[in-house]
C-alpha positions in Angstrom: 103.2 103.2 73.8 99.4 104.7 74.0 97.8 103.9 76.9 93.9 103.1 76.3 92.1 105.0 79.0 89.3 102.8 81.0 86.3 103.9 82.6 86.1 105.4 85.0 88.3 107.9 84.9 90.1 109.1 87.9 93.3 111.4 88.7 95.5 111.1 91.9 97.9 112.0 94.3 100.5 109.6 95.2 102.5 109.8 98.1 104.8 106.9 100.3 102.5 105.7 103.2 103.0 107.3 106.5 104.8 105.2 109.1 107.2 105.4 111.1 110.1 103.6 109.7 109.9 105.4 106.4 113.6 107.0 105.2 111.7 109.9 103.1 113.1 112.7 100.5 112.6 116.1 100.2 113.4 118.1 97.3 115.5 120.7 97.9 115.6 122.9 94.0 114.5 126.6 93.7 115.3 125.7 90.1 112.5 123.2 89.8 110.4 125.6 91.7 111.3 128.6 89.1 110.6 126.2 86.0 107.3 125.0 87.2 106.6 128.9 87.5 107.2 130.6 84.8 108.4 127.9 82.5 111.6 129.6 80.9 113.6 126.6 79.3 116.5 127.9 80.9 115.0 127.0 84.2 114.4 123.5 83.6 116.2 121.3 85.8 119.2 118.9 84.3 119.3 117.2 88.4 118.2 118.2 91.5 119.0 118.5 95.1 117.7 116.7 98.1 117.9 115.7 101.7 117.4 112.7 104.1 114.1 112.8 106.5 115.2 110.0 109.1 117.7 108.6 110.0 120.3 106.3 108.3 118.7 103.1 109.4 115.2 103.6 108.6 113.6 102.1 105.7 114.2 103.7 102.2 111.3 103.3 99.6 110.5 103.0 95.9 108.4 106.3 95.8 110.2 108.0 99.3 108.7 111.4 97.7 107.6 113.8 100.4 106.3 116.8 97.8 103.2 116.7 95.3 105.5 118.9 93.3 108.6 116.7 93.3 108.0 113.1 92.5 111.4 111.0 93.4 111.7 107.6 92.2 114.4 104.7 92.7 116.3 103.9 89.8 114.4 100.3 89.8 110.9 102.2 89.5 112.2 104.9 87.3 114.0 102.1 84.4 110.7 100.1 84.2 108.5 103.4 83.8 110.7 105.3 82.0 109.6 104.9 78.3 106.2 105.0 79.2 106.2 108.1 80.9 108.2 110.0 78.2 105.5 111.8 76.5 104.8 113.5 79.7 108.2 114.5 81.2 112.0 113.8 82.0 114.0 111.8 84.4 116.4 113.7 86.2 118.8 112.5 88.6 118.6 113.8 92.5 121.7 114.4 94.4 121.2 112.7 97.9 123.9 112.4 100.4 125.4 108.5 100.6 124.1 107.6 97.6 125.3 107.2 94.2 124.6 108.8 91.0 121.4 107.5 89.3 120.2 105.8 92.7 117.2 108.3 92.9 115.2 110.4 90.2 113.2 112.7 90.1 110.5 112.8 87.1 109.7 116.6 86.1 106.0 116.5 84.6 106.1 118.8 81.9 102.7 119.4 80.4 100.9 122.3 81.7 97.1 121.6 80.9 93.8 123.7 81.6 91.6 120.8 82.1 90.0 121.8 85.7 85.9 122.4 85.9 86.0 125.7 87.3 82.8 126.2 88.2 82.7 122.8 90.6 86.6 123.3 91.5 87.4 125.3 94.6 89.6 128.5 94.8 92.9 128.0 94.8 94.1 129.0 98.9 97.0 130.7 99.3 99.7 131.4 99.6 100.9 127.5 97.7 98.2 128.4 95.4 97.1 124.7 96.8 93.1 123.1 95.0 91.7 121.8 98.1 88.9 120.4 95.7 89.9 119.9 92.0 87.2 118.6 89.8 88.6 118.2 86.2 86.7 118.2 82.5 87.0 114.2 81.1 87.2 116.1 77.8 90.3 118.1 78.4 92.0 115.5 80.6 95.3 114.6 79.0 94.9 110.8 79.0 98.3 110.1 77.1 100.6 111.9 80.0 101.2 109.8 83.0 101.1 113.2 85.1 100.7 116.3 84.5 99.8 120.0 86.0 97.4 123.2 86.4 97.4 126.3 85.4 96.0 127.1 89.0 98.2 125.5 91.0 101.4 125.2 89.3 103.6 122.9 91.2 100.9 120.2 92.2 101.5 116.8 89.5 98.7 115.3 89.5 98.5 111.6 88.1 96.4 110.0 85.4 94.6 106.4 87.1 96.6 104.4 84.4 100.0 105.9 85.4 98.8 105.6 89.3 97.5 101.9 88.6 100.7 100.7 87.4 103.1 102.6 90.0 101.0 100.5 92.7 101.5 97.5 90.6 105.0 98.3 90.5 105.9 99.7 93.9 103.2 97.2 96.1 99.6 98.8 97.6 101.5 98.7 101.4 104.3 100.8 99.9 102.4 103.6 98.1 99.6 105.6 99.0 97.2 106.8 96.2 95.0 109.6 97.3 92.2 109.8 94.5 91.3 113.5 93.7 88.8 112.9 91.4 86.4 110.0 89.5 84.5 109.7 86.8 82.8 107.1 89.3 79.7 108.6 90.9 80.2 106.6 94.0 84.2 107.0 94.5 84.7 109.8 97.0 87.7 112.1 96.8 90.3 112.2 99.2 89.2 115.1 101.8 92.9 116.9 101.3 94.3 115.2 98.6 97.6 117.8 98.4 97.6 117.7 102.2 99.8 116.1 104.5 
């Protein structure tokens, strides 16, 4: 299914909210980290490790991703977006301790796009290569991906509004956090540190 793009355009970050009674996930895959890269197809990642931040009776979440690089969904979240988000990666499963297979995946966005304004975009800092500012071309924007990457900072997925717009619809706006990076919108302003903690 196409998506139709609206106006204006905007790209995101999204992220759980920060609170206290949040059971989060962190990504633990040097294989993810190899793929995203270089690339090699040997690399990419069939599943993927990860471990528990907090403790057993804290709150687990739809979107419980710590990492910009490694989005985790629940099963739930990942069956209703699934066919939607195939033109712009794969659902892998994550291995998490107490839970069972399928409970948690993690969606590896595959496309690889130079689309940033250069010019208007700031430097990338090292040493995670991190876009403290990223201003992107609305003619080179892949609209039809649901997320997608940089050439200049290779592990950072960054998320079309329509993909981000329908997570929150999915997930609940007290549940998700979207950090907008960048508008169309003369009057939106951009997350100070979107890729920040």
């Amino acid at each position: 299914m196409t998506e139709v793009p609206t106006t204006p355009l905007a790209v995101y970050r999204i992220m759980p909210p920060f609170r206290d009674d949040l059971r989060l996930v962190l990504v633990l895959s040097e294989q993810l980290m190899r793929w995203q890269f270089k690339g090699d197809p040997a690399d990419f990642p069939r599943r993927a490790a990860a471990d528990w931040q907090g403790p057993p009776e804290w709150q687990e979440m739809d979107y419980p991703s710590i990492s910009a690089a490694a989005p985790v969904f629940s099963r739930r979240i990942a069956d209703r977006v699934r066919e939607r988000f195939a033109d712009g990666g794969t659902f892998v499963p994550v291995d998490l301790p107490s839970k069972p297979e399928g409970a948690y995946e993690l969606f590896v966005a595959e496309h690889v796009v130079d689309c940033l304004d250069h010019e208007r975009s700031s430097e990338p800092r090292m040493p995670r290569r991190e876009v403290e500012r990223a201003v992107f071309r609305p003619d080179a924007l892949p609209l039809h991906v649901p997320a997608f990457r940089v050439p200049e900072s290779f592990w950072a997925v960054y998320w079309n509004g329509w993909a981000a717009d329908l997570l929150c619809d999915l997930i609940g706006e007290d549940d998700l956090e979207l950090r907008l990076v960048w508008s169309t919108d003369p009057e939106a302003e951009p997350h100070p540190a979107p890729m920040g903690f």
